[in-house]
C-alpha positions in Angstrom: -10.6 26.9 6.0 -12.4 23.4 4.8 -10.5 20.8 6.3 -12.7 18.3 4.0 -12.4 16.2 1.3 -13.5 17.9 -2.2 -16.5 17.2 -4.1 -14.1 16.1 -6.8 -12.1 13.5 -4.4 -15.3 12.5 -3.0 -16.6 11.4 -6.4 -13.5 9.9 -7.5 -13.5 7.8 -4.0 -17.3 6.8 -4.8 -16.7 5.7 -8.2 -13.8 3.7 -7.8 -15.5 1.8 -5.2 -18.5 0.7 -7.6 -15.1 0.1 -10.5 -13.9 -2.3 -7.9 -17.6 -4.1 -7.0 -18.0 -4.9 -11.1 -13.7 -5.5 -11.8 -12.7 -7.2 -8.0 -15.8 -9.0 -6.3 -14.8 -11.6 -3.9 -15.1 -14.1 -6.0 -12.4 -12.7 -8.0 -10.1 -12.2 -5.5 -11.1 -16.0 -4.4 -9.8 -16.9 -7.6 -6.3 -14.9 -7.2 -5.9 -16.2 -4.0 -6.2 -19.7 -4.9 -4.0 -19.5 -8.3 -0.4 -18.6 -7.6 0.1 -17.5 -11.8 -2.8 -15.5 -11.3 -1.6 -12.0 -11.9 -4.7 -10.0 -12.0 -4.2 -8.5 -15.2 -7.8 -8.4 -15.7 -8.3 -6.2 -12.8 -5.5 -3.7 -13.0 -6.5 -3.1 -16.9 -9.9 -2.4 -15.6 -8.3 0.2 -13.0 -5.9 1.6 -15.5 -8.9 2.4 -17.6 -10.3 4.1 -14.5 -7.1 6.1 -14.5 -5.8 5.1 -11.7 -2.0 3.6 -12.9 -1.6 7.7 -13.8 -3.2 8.8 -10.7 0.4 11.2 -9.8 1.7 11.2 -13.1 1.7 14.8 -14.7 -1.0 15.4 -17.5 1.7 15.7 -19.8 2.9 12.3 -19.4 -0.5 11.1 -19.6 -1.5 10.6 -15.9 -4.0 12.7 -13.9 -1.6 14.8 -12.3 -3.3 14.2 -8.6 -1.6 14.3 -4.9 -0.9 11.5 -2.9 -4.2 12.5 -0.7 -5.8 11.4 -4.1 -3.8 8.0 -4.2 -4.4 7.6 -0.5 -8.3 7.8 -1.1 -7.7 5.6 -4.3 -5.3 2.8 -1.5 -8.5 3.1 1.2 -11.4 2.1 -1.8 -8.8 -0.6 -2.6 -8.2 -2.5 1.0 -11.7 -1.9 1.2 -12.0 -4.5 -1.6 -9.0 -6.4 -0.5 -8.2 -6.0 -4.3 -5.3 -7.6 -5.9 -3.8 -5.3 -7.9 -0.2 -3.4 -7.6 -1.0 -0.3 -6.9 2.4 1.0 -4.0 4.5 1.1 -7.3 1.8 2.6 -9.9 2.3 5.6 -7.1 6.3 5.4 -5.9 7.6 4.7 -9.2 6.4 7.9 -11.3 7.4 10.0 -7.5 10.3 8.8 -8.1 10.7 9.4 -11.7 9.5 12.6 -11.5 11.9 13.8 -8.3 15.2 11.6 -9.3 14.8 10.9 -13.0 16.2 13.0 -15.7 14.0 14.2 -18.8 14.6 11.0 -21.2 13.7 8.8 -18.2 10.7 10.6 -17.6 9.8 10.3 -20.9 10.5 6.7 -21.8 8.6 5.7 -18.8 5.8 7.7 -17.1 3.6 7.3 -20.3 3.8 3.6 -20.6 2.7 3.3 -16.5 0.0 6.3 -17.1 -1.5 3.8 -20.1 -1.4 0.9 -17.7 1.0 -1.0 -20.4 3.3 -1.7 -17.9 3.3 -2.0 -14.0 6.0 -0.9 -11.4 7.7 -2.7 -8.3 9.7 -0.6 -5.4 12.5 -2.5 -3.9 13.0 -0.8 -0.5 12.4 -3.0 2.5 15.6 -3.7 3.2 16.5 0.7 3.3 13.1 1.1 5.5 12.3 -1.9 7.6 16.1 -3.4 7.9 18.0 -6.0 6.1 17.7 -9.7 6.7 20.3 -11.9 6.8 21.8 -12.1 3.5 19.8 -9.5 1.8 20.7 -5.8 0.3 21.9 -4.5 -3.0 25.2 -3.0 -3.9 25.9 -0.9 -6.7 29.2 -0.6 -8.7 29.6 0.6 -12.4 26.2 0.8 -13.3 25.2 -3.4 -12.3 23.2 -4.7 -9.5 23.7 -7.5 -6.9 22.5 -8.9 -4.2 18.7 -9.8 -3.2 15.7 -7.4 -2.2 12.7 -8.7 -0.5 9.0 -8.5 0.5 8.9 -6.7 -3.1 4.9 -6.1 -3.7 4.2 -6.7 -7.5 7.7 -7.6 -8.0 7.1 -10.9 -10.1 5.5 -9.5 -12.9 7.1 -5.6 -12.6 8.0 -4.4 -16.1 9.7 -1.7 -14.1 12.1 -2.1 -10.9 13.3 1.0 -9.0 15.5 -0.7 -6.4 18.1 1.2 -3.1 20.9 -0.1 -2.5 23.0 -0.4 0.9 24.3 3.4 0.4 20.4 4.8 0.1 20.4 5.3 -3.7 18.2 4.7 -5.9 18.3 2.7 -9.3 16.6 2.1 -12.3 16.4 -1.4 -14.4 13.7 -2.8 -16.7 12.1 -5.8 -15.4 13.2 -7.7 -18.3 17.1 -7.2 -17.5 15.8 -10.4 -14.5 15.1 -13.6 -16.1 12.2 -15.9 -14.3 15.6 -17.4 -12.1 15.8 -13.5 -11.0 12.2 -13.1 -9.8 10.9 -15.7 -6.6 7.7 -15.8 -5.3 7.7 -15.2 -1.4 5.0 -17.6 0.9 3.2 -14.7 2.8 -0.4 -14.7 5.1 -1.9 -12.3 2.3 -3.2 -13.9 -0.7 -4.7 -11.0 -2.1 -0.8 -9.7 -3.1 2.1 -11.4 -4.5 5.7 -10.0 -2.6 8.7 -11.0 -4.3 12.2 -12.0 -3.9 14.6 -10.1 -6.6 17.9 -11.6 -7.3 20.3 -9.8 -8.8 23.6 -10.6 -10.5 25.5 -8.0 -12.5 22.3 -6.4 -13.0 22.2 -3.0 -15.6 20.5 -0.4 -13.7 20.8 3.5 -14.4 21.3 6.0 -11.1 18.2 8.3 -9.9 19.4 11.5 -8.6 18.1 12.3 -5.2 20.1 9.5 -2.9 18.5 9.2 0.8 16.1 12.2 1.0 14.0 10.4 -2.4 14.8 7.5 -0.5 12.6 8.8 2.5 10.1 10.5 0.3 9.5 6.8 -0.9 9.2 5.7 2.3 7.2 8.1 3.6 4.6 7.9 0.9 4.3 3.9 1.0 3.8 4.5 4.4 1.0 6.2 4.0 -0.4 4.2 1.2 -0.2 1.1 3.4 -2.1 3.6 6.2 -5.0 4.3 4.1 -5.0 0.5 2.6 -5.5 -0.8 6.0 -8.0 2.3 6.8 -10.6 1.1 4.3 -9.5 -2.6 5.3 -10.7 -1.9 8.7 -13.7 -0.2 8.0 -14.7 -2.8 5.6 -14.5 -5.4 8.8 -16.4 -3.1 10.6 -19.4 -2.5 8.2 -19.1 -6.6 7.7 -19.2 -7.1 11.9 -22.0 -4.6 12.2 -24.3 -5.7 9.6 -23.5 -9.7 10.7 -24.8 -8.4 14.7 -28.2 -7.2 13.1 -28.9 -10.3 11.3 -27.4 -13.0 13.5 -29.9 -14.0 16.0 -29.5 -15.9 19.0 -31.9 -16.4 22.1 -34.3 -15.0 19.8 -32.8 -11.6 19.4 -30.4 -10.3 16.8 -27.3 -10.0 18.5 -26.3 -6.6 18.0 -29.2 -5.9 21.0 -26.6 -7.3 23.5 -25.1 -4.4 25.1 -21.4 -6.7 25.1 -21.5 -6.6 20.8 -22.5 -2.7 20.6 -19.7 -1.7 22.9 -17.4 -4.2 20.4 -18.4 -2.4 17.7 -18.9 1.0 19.2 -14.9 0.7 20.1 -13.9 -0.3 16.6 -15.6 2.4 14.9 -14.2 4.9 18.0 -10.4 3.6 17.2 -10.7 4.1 13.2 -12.3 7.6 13.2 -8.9 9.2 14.4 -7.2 7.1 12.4 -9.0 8.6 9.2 -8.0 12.2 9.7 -4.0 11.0 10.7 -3.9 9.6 7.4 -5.4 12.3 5.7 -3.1 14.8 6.9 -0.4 12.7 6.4 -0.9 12.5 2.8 -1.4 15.8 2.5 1.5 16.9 4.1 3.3 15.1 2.0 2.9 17.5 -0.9 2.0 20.5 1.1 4.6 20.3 4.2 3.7 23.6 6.5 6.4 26.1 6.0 9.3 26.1 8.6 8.2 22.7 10.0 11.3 19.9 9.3 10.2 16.7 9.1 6.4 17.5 9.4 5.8 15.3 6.1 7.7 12.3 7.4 6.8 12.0 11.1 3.0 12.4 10.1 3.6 9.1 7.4 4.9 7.5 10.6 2.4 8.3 12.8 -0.2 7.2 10.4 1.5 4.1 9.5 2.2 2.9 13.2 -1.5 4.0 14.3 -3.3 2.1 11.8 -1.1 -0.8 12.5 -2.4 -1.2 16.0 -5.7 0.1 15.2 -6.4 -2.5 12.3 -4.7 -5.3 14.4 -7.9 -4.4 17.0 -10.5 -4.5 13.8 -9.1 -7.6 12.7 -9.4 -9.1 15.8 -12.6 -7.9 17.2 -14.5 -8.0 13.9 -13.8 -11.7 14.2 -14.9 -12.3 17.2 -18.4 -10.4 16.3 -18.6 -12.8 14.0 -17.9 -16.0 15.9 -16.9 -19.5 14.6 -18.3 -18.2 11.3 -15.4 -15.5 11.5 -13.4 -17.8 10.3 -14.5 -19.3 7.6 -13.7 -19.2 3.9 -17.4 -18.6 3.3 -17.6 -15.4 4.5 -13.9 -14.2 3.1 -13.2 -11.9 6.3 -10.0 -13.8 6.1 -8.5 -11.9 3.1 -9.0 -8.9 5.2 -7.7 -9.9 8.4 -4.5 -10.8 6.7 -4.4 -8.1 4.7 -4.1 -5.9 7.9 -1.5 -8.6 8.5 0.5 -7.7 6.1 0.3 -4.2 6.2 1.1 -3.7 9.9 4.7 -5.5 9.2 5.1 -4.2 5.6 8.1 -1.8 5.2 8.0 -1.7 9.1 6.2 -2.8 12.4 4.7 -0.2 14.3 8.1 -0.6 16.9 10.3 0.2 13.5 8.5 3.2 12.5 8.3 4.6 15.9 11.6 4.1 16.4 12.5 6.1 13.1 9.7 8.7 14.2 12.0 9.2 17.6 15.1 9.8 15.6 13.3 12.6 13.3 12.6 14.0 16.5 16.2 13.8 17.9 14.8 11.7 20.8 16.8 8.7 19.7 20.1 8.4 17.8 
């Protein structure tokens, strides 16, 4: 049994990467970072042309009818780049189309995000990482209220697929908000825009499925914020690696002092692991192991809370490789250290999703 990656996913991986070094340099992502209207259109029609807004949607929708392991390698080449684009709800949006949506939905829908025309936001923080004060949606009679946050790509969504406080799922057009119904959150990552949505008798239309597409959502944004802070942690790692051969001091690079191999010896020793967990993970996802219950979800956990840690370490010790330059704006290793921020508190700290892990396993009620 090959355990691998395909030639195919390999080459998809490889050329995405050298997509994003032409559509998302760091320049660009300078420039969204610094302009708050920025949406990165630019970049996500570039992508989209790539194929990668259909990357799970079914052929005959338009999409390239791929697994989430193929969206997780596309979510690595993307923290990689620290790219700003919405890519969680180019993926959870058709899943959840495609396992809670009826026909018409389906159709209405999945082609316009497969061409790129549109983009998608997922409103479930509040379901997954637990509500703030003042937040959660309710649903009566078909009309939404209440606020979501942390929404990624929420602000310019032409699709919102929001839970409410009972674990179901809606459906509303981004245009049913006006501007007053979308707020821009202040957030350490400047490479993505997380939204507050406001909403006051809302139309939305139900998504069969209620809390078990509710955790398959979860469970695969988990692992698309796993693989994103994967290839945001190797990134630092290639960046602290190739700074300690060139950086010389006492008249020696300093990747010849024994103290800055075993710095980055021990980052590339703590990601390894984390690469196969994430792979599995997404895997699993659409290929559970027969007879094992919960095996898909406590593997997105795992990953999730691993990568968390693990990129928290990168961050931290790719830095300090780096010294006072670490933290400068001229070298940019600030977009990924936040990045990594972001993701290790995004739909969960590593506490929350063990936590939920312990209760899949019946060791916590």
């Amino acid at each position: 049994m090959d355990f691998a990656l395909t030639q195919d996913q390999r080459m998809m991986q490889e050329s995405l990467v050298r997509t994003l070094a032409d559509a998302s340099p760091l320049d660009r992502v300078r420039r969204f970072a610094d302009d708050r209207g920025d949406t990165g259109a630019d970049v996500w029609r570039a992508l989209a042309e790539f194929g990668l807004a259909g990357v799970v949607i079914p052929e005959e929708h338009g999409g390239l009818g791929l697994t989430l392991l193929d969206a997780a390698l596309a979510s690595e080449a993307l923290g990689a780049a620290v790219a700003p684009v919405p890519f969680m709800g180019a993926v959870l949006a058709p899943i959840a189309l495609m396992r809670g949506g009826s026909a018409a939905q389906q159709a209405q829908w999945l082609p316009k995000l497969a061409r790129g025309e549109i983009t998608a936001a997922v409103a479930i923080s509040e379901s997954v990482a637990g509500a703030r004060d003042g937040a959660g949606v309710t649903a009566t009679n078909g009309k939404l209220n209440g606020k979501a946050l942390f929404v990624p790509g929420g602000v310019a969504a032409g699709l919102l697929i929001v839970a409410d406080t009972a674990g179901e799922l809606h459906l509303t057009p981004g245009e049913a908000l006006d501007s007053s119904g979308r707020t821009l959150m202040p957030g350490i990552d400047e490479t993505r825009r997380l939204a507050e949505l406001t909403f006051d008798d809302t139309p939305a239309e139900p998504l069969c499925g209620g809390p078990e597409l509710l955790a398959a959502l979860r469970d695969a944004a988990w692992v698309l914020i796993a693989a994103d802070s994967l290839g945001a942690g190797q990134a630092m790692l290639e960046k602290a690696v190739a700074y300690a051969k060139e950086r010389r001091q006492f008249d020696r690079v300093i990747g010849s002092f024994q103290a800055v191999k075993h710095m980055c010896a021990e980052m590339a020793a703590e990601l390894e692991p984390c690469r196969s967990l994430v792979w599995y993970a997404a895997y699993a996802f659409d290929n559970a192991p027969p007879g094992v219950s919960g095996e898909a979800s406590l593997m997105a956990a795992h990953a999730k809370a691993l990568t968390s840690e693990v990129g928290r370490f990168v961050a931290r010790t790719a830095t300090e490789v780096h010294g006072g330059m670490g933290i400068t704006d001229l070298l940019g290793l600030h977009f990924w250290f936040k990045r990594l921020g972001l993701n290790r508190q995004l739909l969960g700290g590593p506490e929350r999703v063990r936590e939920i892990a312990a209760r899949l396993q019946g060791l916590s009620v």
